[in-house]
N, C-alpha and C positions, 0 to 999 in steps of 0.2 A: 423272397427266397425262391429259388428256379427247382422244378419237379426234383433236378439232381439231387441237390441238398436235401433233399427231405427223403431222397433214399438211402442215406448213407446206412450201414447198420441192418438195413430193413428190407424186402422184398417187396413194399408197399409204398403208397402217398397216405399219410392220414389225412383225413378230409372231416376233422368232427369227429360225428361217433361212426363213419363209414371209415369201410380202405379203399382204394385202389389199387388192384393186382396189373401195371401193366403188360401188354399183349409183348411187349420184347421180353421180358424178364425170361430167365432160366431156369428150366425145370428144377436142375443141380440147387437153386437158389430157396425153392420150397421145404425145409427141411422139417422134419421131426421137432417137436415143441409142446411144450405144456405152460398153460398160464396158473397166475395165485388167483382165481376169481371163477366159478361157474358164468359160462356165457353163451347166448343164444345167437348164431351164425345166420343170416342171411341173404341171399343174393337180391340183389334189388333191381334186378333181370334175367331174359331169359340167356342160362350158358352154358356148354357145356363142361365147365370146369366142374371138379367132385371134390367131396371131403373123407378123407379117410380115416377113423378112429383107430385106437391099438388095438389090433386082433381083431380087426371087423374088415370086410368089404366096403371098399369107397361105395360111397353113395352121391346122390344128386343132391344138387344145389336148387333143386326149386319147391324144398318149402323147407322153413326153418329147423335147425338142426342145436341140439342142445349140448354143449360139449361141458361135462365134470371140471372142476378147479382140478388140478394136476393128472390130467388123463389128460395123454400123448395121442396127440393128432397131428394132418400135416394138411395141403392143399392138395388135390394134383390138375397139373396146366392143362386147360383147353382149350379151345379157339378164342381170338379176342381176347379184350380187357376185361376183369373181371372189380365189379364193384359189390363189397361186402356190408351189409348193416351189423354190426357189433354192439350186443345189447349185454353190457356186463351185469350180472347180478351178485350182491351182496358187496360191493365196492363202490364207495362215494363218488362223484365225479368232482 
């Protein structure tokens, strides 16, 4: 299956328990979101893309980031690809 396909639906490639944000994707394409699962975000390099929670100041991506089960977060684009580790908690795999 070609990168395409696997972004249908999604602003991402799942790679496992990583994503890949690629460096063409659209800002317009990162939107506001909340998952059923607390989960810990992190970049698995250096970038400057940020993450921004509700009512908070985006912050950086270079050290892990712990986002609530249904607390509304979004990405925002910065240079380059962005590769994310996804560590869900309380959810089987």
């Amino acid at each position: 299956m070609g990168p395409l396909l696997l972004l249908i639906g999604k602003p991402y490639i799942n790679l496992g328990k990583k994503r890949l944000f690629p460096k063409w994707i659209r800002w317009s394409e990162l939107k506001w979101h909340m998952d059923d699962e607390d989960r810990t975000v992190e970049a698995t390099h250096e970038t400057n893309w940020m993450l921004q929670l509700e009512n908070k100041l985006p912050v950086s991506l270079d050290k892990p980031i712990f986002i609530e089960k249904h607390q509304w977060h979004r990405l925002i684009k910065g240079k380059g690809h962005l590769t994310v580790k996804i560590i869900k908690h309380g959810k089987e795999n």
